[in-house]
C-alpha positions as CSV (number, residue, x, y, z in Angstrom):
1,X,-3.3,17.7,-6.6
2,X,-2.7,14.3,-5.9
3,X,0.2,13.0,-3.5
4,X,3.2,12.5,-6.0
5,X,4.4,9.3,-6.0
6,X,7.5,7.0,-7.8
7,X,6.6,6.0,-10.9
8,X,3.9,8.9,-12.2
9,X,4.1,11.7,-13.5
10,X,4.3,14.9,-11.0
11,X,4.5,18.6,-11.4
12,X,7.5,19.8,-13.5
13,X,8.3,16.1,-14.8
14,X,6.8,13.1,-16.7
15,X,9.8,11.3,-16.4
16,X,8.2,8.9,-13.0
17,X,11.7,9.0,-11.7
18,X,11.3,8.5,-8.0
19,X,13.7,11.5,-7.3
20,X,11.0,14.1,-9.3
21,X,8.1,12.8,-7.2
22,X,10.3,13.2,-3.9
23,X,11.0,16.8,-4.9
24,X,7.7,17.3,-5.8
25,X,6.2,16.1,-1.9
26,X,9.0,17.9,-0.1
27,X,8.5,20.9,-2.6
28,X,5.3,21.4,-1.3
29,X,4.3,24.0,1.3
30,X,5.0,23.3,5.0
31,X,6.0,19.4,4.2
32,X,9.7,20.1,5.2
33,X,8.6,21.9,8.4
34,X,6.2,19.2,9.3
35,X,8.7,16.3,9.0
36,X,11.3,18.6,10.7
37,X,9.1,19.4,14.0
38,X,8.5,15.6,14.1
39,X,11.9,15.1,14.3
40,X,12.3,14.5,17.9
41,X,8.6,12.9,18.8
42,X,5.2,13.3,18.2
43,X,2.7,16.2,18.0
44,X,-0.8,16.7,17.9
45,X,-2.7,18.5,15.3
46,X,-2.9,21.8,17.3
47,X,1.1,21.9,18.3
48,X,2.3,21.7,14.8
49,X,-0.1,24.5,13.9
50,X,1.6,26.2,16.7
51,X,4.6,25.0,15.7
52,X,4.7,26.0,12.2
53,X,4.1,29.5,12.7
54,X,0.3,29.0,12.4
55,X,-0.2,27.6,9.5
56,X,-3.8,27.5,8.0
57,X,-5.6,24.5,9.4
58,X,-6.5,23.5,5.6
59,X,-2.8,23.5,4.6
60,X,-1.5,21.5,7.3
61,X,-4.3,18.9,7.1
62,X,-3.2,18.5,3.5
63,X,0.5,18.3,4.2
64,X,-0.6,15.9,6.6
65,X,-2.5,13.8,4.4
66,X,0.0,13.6,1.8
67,X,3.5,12.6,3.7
68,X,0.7,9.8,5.9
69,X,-0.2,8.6,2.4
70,X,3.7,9.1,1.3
71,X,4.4,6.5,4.4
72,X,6.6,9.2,5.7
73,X,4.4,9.8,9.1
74,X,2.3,8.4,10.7
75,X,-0.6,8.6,13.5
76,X,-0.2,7.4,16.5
77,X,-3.3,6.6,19.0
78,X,-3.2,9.4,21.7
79,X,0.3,10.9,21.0
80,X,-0.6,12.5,17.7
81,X,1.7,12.4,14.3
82,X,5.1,11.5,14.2
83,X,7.8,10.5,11.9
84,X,7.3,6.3,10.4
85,X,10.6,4.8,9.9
86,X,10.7,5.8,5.9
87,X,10.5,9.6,7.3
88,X,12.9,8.7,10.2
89,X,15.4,7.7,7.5
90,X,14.8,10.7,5.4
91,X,16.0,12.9,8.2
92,X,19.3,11.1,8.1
93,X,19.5,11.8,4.1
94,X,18.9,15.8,5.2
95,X,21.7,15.6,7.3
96,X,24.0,16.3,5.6
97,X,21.9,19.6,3.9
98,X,21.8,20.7,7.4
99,X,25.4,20.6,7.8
100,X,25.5,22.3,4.9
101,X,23.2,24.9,5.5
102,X,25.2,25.8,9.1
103,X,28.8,26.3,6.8
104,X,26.3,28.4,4.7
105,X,25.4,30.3,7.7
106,X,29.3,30.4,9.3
107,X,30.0,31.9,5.7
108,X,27.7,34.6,5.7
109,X,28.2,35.5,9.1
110,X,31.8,36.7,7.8
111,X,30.8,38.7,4.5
């Protein structure tokens, strides 16, 4: 599958709207985890394996692939991957999900 992208069509939607091909790339397998272990520096290939619960070495170089060719990460000489300004910025529009998610988790706690 090729790395969705603004403008072309991606899974579930023809439309090229850049909001369908962001869904699509963060949609995928392990790309949310990824960005979100890179959130506070880089990682080599083998700690974000280990990071990610082990995830197959085939899935994570395609994860890694896609959000390097997305402009989200990037590599960096002897320190490994880690997040590009674009995917520094997109961790500051999941904020607020995160905030979310922990007044999910408050509410549930209660039930």
């Amino acid at each position: 599958m090729p790395t969705p992208r603004p403008g072309a069509a991606v899974r579930g939607s023809r439309s090229g709207r850049p909001i369908m091909a962001a869904l699509d790339l963060l949609g995928r397998r392990w790309a949310l985890r990824v960005l979100w272990e890179l959130r506070n520096g880089p990682h080599s290939f083998r700690a974000l394996r280990m990071l990610c619960d082990e995830v197959s070495p085939t899935v994570l170089n395609q994860r890694l692939a896609e959000l390097r060719e997305s402009g989200l990460i990037v590599r960096e000489p002897g320190a490994g991957y880690a997040l590009s300004a674009l995917g520094e910025s997109l961790g500051d529009a999941l904020a607020p999900l995160g905030a979310w998610a922990e007044r999910w988790a408050r509410s549930e706690k209660r039930r």
